[in-house]
Each structure stands twice: as structure tokens, then as C-alpha cells.
C-alpha positions as protocol buffer text, in pm:
chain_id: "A"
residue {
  index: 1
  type: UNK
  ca { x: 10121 y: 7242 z: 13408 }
}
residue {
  index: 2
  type: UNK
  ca { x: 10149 y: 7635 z: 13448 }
}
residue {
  index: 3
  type: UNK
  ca { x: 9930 y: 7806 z: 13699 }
}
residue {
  index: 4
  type: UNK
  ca { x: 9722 y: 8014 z: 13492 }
}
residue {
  index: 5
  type: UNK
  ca { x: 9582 y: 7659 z: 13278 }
}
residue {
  index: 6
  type: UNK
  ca { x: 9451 y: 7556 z: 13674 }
}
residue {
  index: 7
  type: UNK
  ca { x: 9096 y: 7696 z: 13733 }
}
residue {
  index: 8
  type: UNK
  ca { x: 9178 y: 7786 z: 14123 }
}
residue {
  index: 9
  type: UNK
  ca { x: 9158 y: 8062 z: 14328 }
}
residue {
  index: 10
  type: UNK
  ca { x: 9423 y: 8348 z: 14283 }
}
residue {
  index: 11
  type: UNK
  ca { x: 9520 y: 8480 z: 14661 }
}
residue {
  index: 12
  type: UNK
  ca { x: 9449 y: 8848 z: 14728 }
}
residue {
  index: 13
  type: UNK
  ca { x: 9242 y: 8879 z: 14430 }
}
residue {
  index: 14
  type: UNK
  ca { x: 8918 y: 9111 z: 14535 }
}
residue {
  index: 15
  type: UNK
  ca { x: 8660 y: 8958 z: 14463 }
}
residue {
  index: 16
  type: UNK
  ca { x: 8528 y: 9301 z: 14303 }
}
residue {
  index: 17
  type: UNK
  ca { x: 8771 y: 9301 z: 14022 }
}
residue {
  index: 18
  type: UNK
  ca { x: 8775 y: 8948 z: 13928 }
}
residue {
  index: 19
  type: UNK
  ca { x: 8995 y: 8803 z: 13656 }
}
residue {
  index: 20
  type: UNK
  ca { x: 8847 y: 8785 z: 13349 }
}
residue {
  index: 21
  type: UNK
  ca { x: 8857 y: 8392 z: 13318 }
}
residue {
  index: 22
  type: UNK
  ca { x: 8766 y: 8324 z: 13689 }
}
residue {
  index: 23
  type: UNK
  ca { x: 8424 y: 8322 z: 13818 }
}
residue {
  index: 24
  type: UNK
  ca { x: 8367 y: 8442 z: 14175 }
}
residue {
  index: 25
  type: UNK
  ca { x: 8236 y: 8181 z: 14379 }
}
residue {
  index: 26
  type: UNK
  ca { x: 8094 y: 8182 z: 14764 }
}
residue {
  index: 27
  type: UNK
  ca { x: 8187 y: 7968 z: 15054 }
}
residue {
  index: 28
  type: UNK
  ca { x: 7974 y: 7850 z: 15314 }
}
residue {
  index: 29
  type: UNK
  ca { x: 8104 y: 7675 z: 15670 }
}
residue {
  index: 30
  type: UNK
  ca { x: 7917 y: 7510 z: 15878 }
}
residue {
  index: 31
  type: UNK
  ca { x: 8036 y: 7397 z: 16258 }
}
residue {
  index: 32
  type: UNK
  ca { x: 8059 y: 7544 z: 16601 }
}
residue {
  index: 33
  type: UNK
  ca { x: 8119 y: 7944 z: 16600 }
}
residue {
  index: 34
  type: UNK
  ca { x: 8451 y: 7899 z: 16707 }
}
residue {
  index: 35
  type: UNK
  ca { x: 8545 y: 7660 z: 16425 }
}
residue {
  index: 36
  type: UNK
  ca { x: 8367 y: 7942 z: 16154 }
}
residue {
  index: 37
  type: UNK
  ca { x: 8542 y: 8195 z: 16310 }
}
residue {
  index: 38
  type: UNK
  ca { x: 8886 y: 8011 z: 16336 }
}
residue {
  index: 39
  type: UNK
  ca { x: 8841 y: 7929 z: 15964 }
}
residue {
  index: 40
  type: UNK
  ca { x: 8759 y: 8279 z: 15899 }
}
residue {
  index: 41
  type: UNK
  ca { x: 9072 y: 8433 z: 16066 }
}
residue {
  index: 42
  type: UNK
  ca { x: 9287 y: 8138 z: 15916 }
}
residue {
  index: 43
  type: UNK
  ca { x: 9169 y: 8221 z: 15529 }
}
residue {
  index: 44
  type: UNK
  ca { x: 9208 y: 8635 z: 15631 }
}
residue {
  index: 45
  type: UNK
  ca { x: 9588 y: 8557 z: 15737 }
}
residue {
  index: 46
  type: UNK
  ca { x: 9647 y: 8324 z: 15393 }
}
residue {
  index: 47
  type: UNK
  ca { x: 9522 y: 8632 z: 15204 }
}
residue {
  index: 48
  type: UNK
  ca { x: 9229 y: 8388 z: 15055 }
}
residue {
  index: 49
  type: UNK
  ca { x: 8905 y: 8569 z: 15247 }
}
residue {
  index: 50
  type: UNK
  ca { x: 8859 y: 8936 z: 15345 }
}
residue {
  index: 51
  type: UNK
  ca { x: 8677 y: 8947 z: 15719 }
}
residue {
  index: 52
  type: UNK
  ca { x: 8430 y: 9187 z: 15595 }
}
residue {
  index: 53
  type: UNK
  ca { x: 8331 y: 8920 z: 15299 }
}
């Protein structure tokens, strides 16, 4: 199976200029502030997340 037939993420995409076939969608964590914050700085270093999202 190629990658663009998979409806996942793209990293590095913004999320302002979406591809045409993707929808954006939102994440929400829940745990202790320093797991949320981990998990933030872990998906900004992947290229998934911006910080400022």
C-alpha cells in the first residue's frame, strides 16, 4: 500500500494549508503537566505538533 491511499497524518504539514484530502483534526492529552508537556515537546521534535498549536 502507497502512503498517499493511508488517511494519516503528513509530518510538518501546517495545519493552515491542509492537503486537500486530509481533514485537520485536534488532539487532546490528559495527565500530569509534566506528562502534557513532555508529549508536547516530544510531537514538536517529530515535526507532528507546532508548540504554539
Amino acid at each position: 500500500m502507497r502512503g498517499e491511499d493511508l488517511d494519516t497524518p503528513i509530518l510538518n504539514q501546517s495545519p493552515e494549508n491542509p492537503s486537500p484530502k486530509r481533514e485537520p483534526i485536534k488532539h487532546l492529552l490528559i495527565g500530569s503537566p509534566k506528562a502534557v508537556t513532555n508529549t508536547i515537546h516530544f510531537l514538536q521534535v517529530i515535526g507532528y505538533a507546532n508548540i504554539k498549536d
